[in-house]
py3Dmol code that shows the C-alpha trace and the ligand (Angstrom):
import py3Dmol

protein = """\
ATOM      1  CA  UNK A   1      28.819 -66.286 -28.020  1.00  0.00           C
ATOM      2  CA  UNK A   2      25.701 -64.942 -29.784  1.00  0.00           C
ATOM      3  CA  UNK A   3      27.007 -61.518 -29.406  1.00  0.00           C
ATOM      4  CA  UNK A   4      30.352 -62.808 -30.941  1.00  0.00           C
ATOM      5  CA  UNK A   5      28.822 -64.350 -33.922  1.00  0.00           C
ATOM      6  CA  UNK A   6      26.491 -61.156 -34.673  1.00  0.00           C
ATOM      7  CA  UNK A   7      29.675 -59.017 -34.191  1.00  0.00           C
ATOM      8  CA  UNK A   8      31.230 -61.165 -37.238  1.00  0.00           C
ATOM      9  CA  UNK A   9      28.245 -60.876 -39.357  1.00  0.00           C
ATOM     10  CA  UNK A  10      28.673 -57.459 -38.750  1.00  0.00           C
ATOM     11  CA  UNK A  11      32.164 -57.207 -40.113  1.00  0.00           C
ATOM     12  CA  UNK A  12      31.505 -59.453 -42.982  1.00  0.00           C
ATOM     13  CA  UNK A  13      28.857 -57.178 -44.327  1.00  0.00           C
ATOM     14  CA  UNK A  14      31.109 -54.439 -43.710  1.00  0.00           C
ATOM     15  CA  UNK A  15      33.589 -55.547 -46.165  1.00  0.00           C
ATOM     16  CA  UNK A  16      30.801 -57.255 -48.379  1.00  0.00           C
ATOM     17  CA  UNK A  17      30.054 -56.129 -52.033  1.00  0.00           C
ATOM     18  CA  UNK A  18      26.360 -54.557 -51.797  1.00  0.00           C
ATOM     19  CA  UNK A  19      24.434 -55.961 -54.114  1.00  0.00           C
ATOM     20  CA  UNK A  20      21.536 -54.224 -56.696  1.00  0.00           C
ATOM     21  CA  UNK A  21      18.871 -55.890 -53.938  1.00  0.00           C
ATOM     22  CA  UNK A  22      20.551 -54.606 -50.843  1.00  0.00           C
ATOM     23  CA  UNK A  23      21.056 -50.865 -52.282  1.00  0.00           C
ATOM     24  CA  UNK A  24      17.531 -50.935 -52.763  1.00  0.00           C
ATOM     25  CA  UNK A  25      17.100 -51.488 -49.152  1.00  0.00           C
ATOM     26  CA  UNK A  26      19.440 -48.901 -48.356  1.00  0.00           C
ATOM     27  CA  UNK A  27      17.542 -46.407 -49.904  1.00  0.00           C
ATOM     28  CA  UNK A  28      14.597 -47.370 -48.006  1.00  0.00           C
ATOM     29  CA  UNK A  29      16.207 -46.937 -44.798  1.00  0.00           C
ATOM     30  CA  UNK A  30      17.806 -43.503 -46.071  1.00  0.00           C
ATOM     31  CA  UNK A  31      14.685 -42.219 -47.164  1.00  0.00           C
ATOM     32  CA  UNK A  32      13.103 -42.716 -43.555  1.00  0.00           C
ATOM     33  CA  UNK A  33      16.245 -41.237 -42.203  1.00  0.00           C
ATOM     34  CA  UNK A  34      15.705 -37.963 -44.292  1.00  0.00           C
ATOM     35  CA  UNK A  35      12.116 -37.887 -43.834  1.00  0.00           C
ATOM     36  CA  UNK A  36      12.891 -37.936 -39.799  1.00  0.00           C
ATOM     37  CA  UNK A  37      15.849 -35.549 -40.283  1.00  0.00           C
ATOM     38  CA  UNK A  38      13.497 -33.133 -42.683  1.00  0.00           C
ATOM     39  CA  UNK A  39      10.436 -33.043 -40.665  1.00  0.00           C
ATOM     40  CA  UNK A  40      10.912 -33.646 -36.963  1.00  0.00           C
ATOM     41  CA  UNK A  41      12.580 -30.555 -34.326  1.00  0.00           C
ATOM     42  CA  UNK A  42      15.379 -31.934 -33.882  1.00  0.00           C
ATOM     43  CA  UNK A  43      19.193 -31.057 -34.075  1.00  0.00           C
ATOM     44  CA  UNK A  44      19.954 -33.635 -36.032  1.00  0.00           C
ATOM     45  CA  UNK A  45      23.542 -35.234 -37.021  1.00  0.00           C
ATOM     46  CA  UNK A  46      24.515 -34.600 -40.655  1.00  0.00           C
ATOM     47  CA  UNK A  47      26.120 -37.590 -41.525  1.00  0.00           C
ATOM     48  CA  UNK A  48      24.617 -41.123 -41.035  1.00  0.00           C
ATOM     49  CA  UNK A  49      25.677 -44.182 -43.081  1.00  0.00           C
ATOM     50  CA  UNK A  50      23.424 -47.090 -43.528  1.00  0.00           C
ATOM     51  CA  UNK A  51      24.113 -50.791 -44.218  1.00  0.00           C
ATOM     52  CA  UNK A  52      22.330 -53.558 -44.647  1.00  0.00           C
ATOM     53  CA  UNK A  53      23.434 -56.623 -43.356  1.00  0.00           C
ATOM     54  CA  UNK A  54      22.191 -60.052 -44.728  1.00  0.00           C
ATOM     55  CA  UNK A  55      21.272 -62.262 -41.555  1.00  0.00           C
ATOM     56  CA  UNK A  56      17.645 -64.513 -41.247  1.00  0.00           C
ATOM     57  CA  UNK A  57      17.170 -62.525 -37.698  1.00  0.00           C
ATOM     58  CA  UNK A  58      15.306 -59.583 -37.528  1.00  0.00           C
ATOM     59  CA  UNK A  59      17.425 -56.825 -35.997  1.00  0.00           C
ATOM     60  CA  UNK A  60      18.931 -53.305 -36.073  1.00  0.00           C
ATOM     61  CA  UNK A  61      21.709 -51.603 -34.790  1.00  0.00           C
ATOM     62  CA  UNK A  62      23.712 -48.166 -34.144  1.00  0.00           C
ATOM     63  CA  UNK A  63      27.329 -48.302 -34.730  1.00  0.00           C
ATOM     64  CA  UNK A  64      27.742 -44.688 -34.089  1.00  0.00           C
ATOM     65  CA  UNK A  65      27.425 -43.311 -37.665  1.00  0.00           C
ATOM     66  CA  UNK A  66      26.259 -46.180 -39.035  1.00  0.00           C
ATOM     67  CA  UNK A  67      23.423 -47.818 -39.182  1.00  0.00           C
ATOM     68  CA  UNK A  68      22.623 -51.942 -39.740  1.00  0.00           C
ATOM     69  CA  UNK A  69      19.740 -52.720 -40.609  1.00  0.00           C
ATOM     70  CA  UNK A  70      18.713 -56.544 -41.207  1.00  0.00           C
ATOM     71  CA  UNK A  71      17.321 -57.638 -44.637  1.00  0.00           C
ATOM     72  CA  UNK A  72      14.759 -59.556 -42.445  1.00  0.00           C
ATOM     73  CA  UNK A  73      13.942 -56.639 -40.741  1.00  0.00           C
ATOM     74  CA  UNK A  74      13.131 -54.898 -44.158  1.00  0.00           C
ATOM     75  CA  UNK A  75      10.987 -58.008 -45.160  1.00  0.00           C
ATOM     76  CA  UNK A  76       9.016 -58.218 -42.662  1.00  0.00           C
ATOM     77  CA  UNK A  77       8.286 -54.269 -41.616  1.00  0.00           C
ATOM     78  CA  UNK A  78       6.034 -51.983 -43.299  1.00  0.00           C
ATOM     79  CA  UNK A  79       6.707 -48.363 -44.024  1.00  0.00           C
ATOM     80  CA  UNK A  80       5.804 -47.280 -40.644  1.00  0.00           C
ATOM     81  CA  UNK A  81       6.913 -49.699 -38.540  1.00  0.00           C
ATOM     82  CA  UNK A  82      10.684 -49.411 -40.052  1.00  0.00           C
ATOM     83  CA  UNK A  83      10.461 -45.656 -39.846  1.00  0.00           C
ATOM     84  CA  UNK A  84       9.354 -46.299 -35.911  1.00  0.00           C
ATOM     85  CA  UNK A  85      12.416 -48.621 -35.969  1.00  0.00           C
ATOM     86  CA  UNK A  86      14.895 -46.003 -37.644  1.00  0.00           C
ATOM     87  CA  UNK A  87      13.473 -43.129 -35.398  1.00  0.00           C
ATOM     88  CA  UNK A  88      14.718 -45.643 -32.766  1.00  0.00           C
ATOM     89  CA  UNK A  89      18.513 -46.457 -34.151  1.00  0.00           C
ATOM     90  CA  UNK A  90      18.557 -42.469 -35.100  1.00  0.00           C
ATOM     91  CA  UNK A  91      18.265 -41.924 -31.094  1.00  0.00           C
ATOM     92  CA  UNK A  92      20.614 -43.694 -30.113  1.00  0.00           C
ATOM     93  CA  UNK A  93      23.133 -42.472 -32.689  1.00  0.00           C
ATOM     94  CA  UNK A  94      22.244 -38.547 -31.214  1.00  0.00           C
ATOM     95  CA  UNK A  95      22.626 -39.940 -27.717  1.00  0.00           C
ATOM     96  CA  UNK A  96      25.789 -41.081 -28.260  1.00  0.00           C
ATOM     97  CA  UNK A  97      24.516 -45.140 -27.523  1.00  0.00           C
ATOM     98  CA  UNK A  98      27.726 -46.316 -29.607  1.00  0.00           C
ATOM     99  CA  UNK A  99      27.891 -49.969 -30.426  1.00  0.00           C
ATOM    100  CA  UNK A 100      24.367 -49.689 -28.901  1.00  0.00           C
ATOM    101  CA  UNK A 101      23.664 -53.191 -29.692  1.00  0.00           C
ATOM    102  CA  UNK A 102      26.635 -55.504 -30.210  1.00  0.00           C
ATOM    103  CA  UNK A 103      28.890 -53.479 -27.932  1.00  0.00           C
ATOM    104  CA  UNK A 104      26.822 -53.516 -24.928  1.00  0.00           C
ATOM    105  CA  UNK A 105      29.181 -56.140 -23.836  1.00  0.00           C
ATOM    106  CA  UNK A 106      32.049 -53.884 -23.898  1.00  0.00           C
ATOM    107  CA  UNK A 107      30.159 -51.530 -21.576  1.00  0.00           C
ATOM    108  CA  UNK A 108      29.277 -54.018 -19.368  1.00  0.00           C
ATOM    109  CA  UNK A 109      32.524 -55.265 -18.538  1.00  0.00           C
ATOM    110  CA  UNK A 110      33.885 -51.931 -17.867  1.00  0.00           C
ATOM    111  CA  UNK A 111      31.295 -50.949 -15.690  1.00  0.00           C
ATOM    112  CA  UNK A 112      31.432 -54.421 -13.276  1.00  0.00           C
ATOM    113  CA  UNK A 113      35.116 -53.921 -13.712  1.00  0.00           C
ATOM    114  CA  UNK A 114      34.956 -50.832 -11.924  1.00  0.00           C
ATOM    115  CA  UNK A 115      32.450 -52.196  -9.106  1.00  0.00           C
ATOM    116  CA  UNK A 116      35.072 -55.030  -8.140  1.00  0.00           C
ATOM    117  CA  UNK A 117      34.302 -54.397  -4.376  1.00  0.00           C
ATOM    118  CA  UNK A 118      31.208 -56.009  -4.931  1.00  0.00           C
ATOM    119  CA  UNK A 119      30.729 -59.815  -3.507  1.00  0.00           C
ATOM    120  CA  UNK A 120      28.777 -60.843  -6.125  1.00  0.00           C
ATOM    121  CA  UNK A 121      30.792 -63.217  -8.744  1.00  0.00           C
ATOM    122  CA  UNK A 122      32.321 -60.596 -11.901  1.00  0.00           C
ATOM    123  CA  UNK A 123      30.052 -62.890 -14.581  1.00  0.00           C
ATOM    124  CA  UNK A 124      27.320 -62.357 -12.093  1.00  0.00           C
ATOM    125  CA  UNK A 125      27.930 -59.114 -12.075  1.00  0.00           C
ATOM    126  CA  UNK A 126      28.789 -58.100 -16.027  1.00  0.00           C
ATOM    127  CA  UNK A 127      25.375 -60.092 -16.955  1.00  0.00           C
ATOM    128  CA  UNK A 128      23.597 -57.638 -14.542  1.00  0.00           C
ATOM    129  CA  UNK A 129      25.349 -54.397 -15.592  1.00  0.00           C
ATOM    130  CA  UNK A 130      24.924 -55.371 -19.275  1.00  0.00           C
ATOM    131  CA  UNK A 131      20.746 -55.751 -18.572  1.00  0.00           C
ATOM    132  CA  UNK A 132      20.512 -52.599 -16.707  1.00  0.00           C
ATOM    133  CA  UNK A 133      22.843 -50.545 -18.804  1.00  0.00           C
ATOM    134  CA  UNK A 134      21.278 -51.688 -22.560  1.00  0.00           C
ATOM    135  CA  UNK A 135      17.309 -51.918 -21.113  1.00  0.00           C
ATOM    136  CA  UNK A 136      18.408 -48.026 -19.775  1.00  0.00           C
ATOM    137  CA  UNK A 137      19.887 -47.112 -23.174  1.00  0.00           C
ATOM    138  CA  UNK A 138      17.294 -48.498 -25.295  1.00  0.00           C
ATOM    139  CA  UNK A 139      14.061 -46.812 -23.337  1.00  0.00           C
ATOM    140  CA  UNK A 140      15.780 -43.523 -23.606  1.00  0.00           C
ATOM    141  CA  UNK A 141      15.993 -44.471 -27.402  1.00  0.00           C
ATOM    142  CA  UNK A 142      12.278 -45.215 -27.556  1.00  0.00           C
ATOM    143  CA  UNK A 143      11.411 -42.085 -25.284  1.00  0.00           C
ATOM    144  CA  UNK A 144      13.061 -39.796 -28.198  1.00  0.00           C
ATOM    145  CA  UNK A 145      11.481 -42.251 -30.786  1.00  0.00           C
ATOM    146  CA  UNK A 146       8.063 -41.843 -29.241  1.00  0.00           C
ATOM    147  CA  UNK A 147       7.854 -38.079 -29.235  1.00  0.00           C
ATOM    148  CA  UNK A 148       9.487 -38.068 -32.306  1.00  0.00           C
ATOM    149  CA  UNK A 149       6.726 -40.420 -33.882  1.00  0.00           C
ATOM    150  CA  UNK A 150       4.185 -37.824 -31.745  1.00  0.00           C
ATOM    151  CA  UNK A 151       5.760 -34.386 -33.367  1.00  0.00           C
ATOM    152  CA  UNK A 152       4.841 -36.239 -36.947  1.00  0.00           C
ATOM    153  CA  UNK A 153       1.486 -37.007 -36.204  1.00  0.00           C
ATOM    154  CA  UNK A 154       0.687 -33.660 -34.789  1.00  0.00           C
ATOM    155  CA  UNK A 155       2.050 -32.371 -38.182  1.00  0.00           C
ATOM    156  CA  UNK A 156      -0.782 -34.139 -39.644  1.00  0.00           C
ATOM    157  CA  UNK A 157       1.633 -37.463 -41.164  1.00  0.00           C
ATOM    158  CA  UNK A 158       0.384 -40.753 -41.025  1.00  0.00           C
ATOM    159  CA  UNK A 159       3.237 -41.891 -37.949  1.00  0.00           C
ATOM    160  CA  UNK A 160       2.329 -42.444 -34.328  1.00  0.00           C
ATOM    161  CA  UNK A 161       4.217 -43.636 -31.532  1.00  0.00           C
ATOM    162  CA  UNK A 162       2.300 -46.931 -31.381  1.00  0.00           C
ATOM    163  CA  UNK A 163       3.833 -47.549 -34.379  1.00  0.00           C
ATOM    164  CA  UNK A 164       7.473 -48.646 -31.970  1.00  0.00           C
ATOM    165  CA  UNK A 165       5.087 -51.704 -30.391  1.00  0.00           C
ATOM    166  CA  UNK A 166       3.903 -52.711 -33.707  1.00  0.00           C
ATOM    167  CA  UNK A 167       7.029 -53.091 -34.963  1.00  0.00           C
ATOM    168  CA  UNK A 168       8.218 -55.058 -31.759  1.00  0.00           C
ATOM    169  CA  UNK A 169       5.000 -57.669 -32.390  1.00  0.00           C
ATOM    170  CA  UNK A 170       6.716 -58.141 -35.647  1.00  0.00           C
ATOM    171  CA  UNK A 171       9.950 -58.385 -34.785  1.00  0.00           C
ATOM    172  CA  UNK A 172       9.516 -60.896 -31.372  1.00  0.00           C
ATOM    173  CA  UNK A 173       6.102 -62.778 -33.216  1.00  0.00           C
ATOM    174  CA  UNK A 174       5.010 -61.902 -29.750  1.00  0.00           C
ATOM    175  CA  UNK A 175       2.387 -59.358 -28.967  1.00  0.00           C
ATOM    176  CA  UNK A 176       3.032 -58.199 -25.604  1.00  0.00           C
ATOM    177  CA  UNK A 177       0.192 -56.528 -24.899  1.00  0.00           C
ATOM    178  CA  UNK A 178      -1.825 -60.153 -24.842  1.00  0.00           C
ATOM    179  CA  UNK A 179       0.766 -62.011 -22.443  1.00  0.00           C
ATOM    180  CA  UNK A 180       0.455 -63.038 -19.264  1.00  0.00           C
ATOM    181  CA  UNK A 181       2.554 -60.508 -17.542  1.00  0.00           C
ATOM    182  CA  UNK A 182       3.712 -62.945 -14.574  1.00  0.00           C
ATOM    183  CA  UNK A 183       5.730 -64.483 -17.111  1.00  0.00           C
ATOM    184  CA  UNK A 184       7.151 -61.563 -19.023  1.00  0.00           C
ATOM    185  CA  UNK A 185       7.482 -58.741 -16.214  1.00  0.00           C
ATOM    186  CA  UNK A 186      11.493 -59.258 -16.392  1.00  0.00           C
ATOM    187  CA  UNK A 187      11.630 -59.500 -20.437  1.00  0.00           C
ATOM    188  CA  UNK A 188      13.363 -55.978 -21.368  1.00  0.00           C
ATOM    189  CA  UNK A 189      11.162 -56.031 -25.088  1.00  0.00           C
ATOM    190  CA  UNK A 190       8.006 -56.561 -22.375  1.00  0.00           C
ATOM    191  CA  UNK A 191       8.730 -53.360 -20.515  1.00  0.00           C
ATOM    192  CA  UNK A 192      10.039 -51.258 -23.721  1.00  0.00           C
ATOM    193  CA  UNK A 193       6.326 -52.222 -24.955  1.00  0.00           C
ATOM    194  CA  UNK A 194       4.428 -51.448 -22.231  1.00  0.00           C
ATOM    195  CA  UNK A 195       6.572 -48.298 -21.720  1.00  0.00           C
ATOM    196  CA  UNK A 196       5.074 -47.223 -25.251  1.00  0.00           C
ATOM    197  CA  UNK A 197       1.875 -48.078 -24.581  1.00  0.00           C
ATOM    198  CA  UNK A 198       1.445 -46.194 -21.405  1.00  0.00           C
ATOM    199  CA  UNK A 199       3.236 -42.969 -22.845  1.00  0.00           C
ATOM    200  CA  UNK A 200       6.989 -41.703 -22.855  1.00  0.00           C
ATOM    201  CA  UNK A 201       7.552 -38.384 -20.754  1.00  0.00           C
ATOM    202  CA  UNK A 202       8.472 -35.463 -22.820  1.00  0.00           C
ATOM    203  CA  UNK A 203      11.872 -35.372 -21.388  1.00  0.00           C
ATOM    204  CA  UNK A 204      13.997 -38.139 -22.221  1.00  0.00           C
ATOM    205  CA  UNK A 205      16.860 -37.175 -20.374  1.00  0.00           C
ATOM    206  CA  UNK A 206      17.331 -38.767 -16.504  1.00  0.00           C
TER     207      UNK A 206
END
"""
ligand_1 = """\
1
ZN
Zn 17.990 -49.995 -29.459
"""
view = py3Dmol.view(width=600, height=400)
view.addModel(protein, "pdb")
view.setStyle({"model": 0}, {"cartoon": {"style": "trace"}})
view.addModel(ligand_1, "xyz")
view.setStyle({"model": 1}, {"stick": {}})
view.zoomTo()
view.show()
């Protein structure tokens, strides 16, 4: 239901007017893209889009070539938190993470589709295959954003990977490095943060 009503905010904003405010926070986000694409080793992809999308919840997503960013998100980040964020979206736009966000539940159901000799109930099932699948996707996503972040501050710019958890403390109002793991050891934003904190391999690739 959530994913449905973030899926039509989605396609609202798609066919929305942008306004003088939002194009302003386009060009934020397109500046950080260019910056990324200019100064980390990376083949890049030559064209990415960005939108922003008007919602009170702070959140980002890959759409293939485009990229949503939240005006929330923009309000609340500061310069390199949302380039930690974009580094992130950017990932999974190279990896190929379509719909990396919203569509997850398109994944999902093909994949426990597929595994229908299984005994455990299908919405048992597509819940679990929908965890595994996105937590999988978006810790490769950080892994590329992390060395990423770690190439620019070898270069001598002000970026680090730490930057990823800072902007996740933000984002959640949580800071999970102060939580009582016991309750948080299954929260997928709890084990993308400690992830960060203890140090991405150089090799994202499984
Ligand atoms: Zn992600």
């Amino acid at each position: 239901m959530l994913e449905m009503k973030l899926f039509l905010v989605i396609l609202l904003s798609l066919t929305s007017i942008s306004t003088g405010f939002a194009q302003s926070g386009s060009d934020r986000v397109r500046s950080k893209i260019e910056f990324i694409k200019r100064n980390v080793d990376f083949g890049f992809r030559r064209f990415y889009q960005v939108k922003i999308i008007d919602t009170d919840e702070a959140n980002a997503f890959s759409l293939g070539t485009l990229t949503l960013v939240s005006q929330k998100m923009l309000d609340i980040l500061d310069d390199n938190e949302l380039l930690a964020v974009i580094a992130h979206e950017m990932a999974h736009r190279e990896k190929y993470h379509i719909f990396s966000r919203s569509g997850m539940i398109v994944g999902g159901a093909i994949a426990a589709l597929l595994d229908w000799h299984s005994d455990i109930p299908y919405s048992e099932r597509l819940s679990g295959f929908n965890e595994d699948y996105q937590l999988e996707q978006e810790l490769q996503a950080d892994c590329y954003a992390y060395n990423w972040l770690l190439q620019l501050k070898k270069k001598g710019f002000a970026f680090e990977p730490a930057d990823l958890n800072r902007a996740t403390t933000k984002i959640f109002g949580i800071d999970f490095g102060d939580v009582d793991p016991t309750y948080f050891e299954d929260n997928p934003a709890y084990i993308r943060f400690q992830k960060v904190k203890q140090g991405h391999s150089k090799s994202c690739e499984n």
